[in-house]
C-alpha positions as CSV (number, residue, x, y, z in Angstrom):
1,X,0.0,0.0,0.0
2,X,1.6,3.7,-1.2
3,X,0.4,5.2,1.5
4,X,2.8,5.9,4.5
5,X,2.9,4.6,8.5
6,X,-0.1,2.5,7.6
7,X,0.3,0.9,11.2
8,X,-0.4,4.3,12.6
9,X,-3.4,4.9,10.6
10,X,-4.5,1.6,11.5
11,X,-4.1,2.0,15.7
12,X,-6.0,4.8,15.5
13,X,-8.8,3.3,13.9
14,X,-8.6,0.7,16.4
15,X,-8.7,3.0,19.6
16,X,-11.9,5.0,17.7
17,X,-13.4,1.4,17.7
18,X,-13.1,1.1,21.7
19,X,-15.6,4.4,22.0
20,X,-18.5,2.2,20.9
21,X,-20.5,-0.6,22.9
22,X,-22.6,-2.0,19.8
23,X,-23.4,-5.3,21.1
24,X,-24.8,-7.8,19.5
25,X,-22.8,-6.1,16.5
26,X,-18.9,-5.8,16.4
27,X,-16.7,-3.2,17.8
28,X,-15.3,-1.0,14.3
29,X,-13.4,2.1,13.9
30,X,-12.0,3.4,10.3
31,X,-9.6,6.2,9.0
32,X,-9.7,7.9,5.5
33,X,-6.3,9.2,4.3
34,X,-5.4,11.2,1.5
35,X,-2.3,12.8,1.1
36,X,-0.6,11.7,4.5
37,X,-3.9,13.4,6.5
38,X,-7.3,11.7,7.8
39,X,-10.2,13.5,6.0
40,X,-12.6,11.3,7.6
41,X,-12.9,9.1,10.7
42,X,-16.1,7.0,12.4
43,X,-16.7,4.0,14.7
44,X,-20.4,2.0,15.2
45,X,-21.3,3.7,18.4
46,X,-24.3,1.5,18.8
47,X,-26.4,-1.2,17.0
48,X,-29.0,0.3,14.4
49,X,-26.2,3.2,14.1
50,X,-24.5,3.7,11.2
51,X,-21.4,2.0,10.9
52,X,-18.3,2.8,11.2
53,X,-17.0,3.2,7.4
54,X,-20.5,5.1,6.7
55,X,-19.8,7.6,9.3
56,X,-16.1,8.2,8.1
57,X,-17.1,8.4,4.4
58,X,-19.5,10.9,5.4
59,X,-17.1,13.0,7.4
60,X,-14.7,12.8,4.4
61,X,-17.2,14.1,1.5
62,X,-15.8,14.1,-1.6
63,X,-12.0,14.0,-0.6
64,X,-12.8,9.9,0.0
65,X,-12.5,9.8,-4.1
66,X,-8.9,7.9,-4.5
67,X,-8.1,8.2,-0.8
68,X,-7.1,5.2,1.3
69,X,-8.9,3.6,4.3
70,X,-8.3,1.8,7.2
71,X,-11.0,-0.5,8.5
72,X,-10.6,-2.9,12.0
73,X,-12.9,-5.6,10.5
74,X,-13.9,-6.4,7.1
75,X,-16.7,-4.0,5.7
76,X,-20.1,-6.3,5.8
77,X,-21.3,-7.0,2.2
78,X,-24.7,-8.0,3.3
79,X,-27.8,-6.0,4.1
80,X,-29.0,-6.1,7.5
81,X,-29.9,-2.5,9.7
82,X,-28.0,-0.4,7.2
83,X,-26.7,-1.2,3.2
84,X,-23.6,-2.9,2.8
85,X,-20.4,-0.9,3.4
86,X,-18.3,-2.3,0.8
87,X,-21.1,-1.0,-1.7
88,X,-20.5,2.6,0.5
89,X,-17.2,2.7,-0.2
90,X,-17.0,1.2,-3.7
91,X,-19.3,4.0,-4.1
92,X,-16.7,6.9,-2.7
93,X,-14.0,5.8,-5.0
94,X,-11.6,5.2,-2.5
95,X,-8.3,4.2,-3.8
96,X,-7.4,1.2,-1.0
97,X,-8.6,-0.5,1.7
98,X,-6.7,-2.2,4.8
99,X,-8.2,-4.5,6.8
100,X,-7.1,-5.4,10.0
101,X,-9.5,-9.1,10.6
102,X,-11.6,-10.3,8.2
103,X,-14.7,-10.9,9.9
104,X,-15.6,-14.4,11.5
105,X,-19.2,-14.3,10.8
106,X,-19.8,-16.8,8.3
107,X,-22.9,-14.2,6.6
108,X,-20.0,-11.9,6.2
109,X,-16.4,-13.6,5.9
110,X,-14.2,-13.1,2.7
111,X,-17.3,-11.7,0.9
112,X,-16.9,-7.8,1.7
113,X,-13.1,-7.8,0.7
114,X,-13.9,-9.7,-2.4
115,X,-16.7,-7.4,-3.5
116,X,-14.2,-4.7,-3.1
117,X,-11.5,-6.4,-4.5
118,X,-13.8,-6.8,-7.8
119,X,-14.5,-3.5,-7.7
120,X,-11.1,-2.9,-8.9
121,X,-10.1,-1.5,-4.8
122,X,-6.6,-2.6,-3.6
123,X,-7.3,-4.5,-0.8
124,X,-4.8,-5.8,1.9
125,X,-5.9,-8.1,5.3
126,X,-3.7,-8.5,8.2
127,X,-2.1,-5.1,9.7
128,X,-2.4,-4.7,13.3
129,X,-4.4,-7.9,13.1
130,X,-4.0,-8.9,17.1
131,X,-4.3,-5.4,18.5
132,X,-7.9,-5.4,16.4
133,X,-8.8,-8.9,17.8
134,X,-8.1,-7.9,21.2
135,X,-10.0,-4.5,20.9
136,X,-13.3,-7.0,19.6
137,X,-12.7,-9.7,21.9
138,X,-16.6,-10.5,22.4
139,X,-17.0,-10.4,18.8
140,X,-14.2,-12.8,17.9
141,X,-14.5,-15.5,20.8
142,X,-18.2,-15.6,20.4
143,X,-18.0,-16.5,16.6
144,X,-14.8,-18.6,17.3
145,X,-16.8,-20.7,20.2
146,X,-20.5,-20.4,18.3
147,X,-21.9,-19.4,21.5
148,X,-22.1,-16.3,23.7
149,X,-18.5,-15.9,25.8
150,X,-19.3,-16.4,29.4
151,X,-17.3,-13.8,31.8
152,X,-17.9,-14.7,35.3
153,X,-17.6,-11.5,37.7
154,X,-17.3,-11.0,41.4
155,X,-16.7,-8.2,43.5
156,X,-15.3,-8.9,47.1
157,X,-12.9,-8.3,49.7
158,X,-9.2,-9.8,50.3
159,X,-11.1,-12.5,52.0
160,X,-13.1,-13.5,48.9
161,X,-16.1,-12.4,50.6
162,X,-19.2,-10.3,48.6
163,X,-21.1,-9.7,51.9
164,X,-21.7,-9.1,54.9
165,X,-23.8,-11.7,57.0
166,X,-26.3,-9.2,57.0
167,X,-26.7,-9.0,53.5
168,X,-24.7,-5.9,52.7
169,X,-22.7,-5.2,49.7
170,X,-22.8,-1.9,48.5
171,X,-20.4,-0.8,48.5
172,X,-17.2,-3.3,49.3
173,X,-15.3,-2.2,45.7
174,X,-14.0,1.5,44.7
175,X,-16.0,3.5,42.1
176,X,-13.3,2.9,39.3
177,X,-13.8,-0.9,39.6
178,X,-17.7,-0.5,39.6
179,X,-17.3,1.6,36.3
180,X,-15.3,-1.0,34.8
181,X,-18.3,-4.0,35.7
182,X,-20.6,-1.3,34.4
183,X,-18.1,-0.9,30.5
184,X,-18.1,-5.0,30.8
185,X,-22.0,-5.1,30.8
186,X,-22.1,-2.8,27.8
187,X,-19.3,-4.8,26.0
188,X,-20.6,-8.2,26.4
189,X,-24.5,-7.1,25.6
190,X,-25.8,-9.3,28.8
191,X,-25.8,-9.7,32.1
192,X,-27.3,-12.8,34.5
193,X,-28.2,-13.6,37.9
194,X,-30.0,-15.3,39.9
195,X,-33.0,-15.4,41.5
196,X,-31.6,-14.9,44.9
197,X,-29.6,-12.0,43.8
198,X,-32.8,-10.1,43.0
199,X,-34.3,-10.8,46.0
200,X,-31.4,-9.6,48.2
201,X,-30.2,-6.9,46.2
202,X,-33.2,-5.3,43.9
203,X,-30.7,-4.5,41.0
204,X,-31.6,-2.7,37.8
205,X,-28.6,-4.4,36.0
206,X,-28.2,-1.5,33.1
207,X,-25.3,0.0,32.3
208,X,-25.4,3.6,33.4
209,X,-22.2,5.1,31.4
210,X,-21.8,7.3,28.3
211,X,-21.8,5.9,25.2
212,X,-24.6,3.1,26.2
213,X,-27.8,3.6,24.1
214,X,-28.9,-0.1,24.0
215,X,-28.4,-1.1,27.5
216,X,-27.8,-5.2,28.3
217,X,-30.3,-7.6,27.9
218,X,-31.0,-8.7,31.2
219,X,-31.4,-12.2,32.3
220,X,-33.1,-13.5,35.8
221,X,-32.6,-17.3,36.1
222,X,-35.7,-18.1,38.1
223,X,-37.2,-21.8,37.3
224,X,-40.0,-21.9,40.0
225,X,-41.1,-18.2,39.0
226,X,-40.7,-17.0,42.7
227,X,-39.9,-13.7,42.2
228,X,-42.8,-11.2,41.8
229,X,-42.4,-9.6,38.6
230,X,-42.3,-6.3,40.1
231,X,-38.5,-6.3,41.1
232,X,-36.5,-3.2,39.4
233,X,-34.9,-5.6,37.0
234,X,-38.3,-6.3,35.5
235,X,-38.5,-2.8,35.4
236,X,-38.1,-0.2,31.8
237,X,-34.7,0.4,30.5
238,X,-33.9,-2.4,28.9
239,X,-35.1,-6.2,27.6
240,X,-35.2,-8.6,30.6
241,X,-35.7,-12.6,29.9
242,X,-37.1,-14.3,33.3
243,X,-36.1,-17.7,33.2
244,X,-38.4,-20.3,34.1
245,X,-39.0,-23.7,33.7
246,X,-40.4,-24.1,30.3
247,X,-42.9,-26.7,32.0
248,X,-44.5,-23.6,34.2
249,X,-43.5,-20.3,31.9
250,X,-46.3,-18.2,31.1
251,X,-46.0,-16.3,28.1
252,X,-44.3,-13.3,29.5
253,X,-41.6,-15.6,30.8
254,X,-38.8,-17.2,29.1
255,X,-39.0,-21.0,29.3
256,X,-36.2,-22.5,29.5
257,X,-35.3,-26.4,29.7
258,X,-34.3,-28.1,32.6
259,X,-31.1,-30.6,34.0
260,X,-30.2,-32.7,36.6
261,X,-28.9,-29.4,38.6
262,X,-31.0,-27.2,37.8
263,X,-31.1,-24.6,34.6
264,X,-29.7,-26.4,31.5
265,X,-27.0,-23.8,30.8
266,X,-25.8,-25.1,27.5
267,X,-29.2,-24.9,26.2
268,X,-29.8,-21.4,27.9
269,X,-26.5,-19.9,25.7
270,X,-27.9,-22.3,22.4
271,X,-31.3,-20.0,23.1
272,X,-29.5,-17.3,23.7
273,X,-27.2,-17.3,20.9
274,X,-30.0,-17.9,18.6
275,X,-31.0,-14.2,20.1
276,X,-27.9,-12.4,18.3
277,X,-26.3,-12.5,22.4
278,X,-22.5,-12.3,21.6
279,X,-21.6,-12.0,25.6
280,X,-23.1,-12.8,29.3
281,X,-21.5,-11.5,32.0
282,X,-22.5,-13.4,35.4
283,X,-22.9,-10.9,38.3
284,X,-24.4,-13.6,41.1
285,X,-24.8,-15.0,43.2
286,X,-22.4,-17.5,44.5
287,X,-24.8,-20.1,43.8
288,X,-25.8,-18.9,40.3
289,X,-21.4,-18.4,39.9
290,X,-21.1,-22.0,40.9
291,X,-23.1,-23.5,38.7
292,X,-21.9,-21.9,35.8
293,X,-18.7,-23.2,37.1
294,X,-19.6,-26.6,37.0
295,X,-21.6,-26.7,34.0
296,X,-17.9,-26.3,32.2
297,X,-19.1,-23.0,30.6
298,X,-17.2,-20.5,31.7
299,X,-14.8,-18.9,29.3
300,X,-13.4,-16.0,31.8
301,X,-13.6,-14.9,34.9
302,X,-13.0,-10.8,36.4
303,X,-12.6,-10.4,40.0
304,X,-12.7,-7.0,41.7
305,X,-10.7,-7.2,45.0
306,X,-10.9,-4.1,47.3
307,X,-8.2,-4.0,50.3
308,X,-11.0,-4.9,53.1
309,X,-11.8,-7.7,55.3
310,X,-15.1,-8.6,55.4
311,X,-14.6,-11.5,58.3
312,X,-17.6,-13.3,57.3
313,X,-20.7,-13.4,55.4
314,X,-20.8,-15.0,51.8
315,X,-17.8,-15.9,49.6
316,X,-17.9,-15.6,45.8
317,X,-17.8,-19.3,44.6
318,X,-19.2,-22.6,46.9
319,X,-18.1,-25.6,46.5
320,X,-16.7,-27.6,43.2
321,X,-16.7,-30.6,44.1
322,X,-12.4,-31.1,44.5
323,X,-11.4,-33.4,46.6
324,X,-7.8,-33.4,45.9
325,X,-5.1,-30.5,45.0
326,X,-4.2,-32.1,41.5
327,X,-8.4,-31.9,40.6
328,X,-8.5,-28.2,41.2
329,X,-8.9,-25.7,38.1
330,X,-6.0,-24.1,37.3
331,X,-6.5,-20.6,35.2
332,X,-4.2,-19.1,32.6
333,X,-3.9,-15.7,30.6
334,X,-4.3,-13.8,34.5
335,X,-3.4,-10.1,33.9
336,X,-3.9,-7.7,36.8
337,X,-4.7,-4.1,37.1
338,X,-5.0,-1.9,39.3
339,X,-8.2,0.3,40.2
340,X,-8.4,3.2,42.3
341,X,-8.0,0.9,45.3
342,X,-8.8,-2.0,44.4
343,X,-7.6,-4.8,41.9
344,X,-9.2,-5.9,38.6
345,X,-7.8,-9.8,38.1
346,X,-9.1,-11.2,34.5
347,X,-8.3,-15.1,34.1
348,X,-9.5,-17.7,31.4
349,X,-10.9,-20.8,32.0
350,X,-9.2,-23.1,30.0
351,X,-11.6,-26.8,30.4
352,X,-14.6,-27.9,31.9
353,X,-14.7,-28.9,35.4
């Protein structure tokens, strides 16, 4: 590509694609060039939004005619909320087009950068291709796994416990780690819990930050539909699913199926899935955590430690099931950051339990 410091142009469509929270859709930025300055710059800030080439083409006028673009995932060549962006900028005459990833999603993959390709565009796929995957994490592991990604998340003190006996939790974690559980709702497009956790804790489970239009789907897992229906979580703001056993649902419930411990969580992320969810985060309780746990579906897990001891009360997880040190789950990929106070700690879960 003639253009020069393409990996420049490129990073800094990657950090415009960070200011969106477009779940179910993809995380995208993109950067026009022409003559060694950007004429036009976007990112999909939300889903039913334009996307992220249609707002820099847009930005750019006429000065996209023979000017080169950099694009974090492939441009879609299908029609779905909005027209195909290849056909946007086939239309703009831009000279080039760098791709950082082509795009997993089999409606989508190969096909954009072909119909550009055909269109006579230079076309290259690769550059910066792990900083883009990293930046659209959700995206990529969902359509790598087929299946929403499952991030477990806790917030506790040094002791590993969420609670006081009394029931207390708000607040044990600073307000920087409660902002980041809040961007991790919005990034992952759903968040869980239990039954028990409404009961307790009457959450509204949105995610109250800027740059959130569509806020989470919510999801209550509930099978013997105690809960009243009335709890804040049920309440406007965003779409809430109350799981229930499919056997008792009535029609403003979710049925859902049914195992040997409870909630069939495989077939809860298959029905999920099947909604466009690309991410579940799983706030609580310990109970709901646990199972998760043991179901062998968790592909993460973020823990917010604050520098308190709580002394008793609740701890995050119960028991697995181990009976011997060589059993236990060992983690990999842990990073660790630090919050305000506190400590963010991000692990995967490599196998089932």
């Amino acid at each position: 590509m003639a253009v020069s410091d393409p990996i420049r142009w490129m990073r800094q469509a990657i950090r415009l694609s960070k200011r969106g929270f477009p779940a179910p859709n993809p995380r995208v930025g993109c950067v026009i060039v022409r003559e060694g300055a950007i004429v036009g710059k976007g990112y999909h800030p939300y889903a039913g939004a334009p996307h992220a080439e249609v707002m820099a083409l847009t930005q750019a006028g006429e000065s996209a005619r023979d000017a080169d673009v950099f694009v974090t995932l492939e441009p879609c060549n299908h029609v779905g909320r909005t027209p195909p962006c290849a056909d946007a900028l086939i239309r703009a005459g831009v000279r080039s087009v760098a791709i950082a990833l082509r795009d997993p999603n089999p409606r989508v993959e190969g096909g954009g950068a072909e119909r550009l390709k055909e269109a006579g565009i230079e076309v290259s796929v690769g550059l910066c291709e792990d900083e883009a995957k990293a930046a659209n994490w959700v995206f990529h592991e969902a359509m790598f796994r087929n299946r929403p990604v499952v991030v477990l998340k806790a917030a506790m003190g040094l002791d590993g416990r969420v609670a006081l006996p009394s029931g207390q939790s708000q607040w044990i974690t600073s307000a920087e780690s409660r902002l980041a559980g809040q961007r991790l709702r919005a990034e992952l497009g759903a968040v869980l819990v239990g039954r028990g956790t409404v009961a307790t804790d009457d959450p509204s489970l949105t995610a109250r930050i800027r740059g959130v239009v569509n806020s989470p789907v919510r999801i209550v897992l509930d099978p013997e539909a105690r809960l009243q229906g009335s709890e804040r979580v049920f309440g406007p703001g965003a779409e809430t699913l109350w799981c229930v056993a499919a056997e008792r649902a009535t029609e403003a419930q979710f049925p859902v199926r049914m195992g040997a411990d409870g909630v069939d969580l495989e077939a809860l992320l298959t029905q999920l899935g099947s909604r466009g969810v690309l991410g579940v985060l799983v706030e609580g309780g310990p109970r709901t955590i646990t199972g998760f746990l043991r179901s062998g579906v968790v592909d993460w897990i973020v823990l917010f430690i604050a520098p308190k001891l709580l002394g008793a009360g609740k701890t995050w997880v119960e028991d697995l099931g181990f009976q011997t040190l060589d059993a236990v789950l060992a983690v990999s990929d842990v990073s660790v950051q630090k919050l305000g106070s506190d400590l963010m700690v991000m692990a995967r879960v490599p196998r089932p339990l």
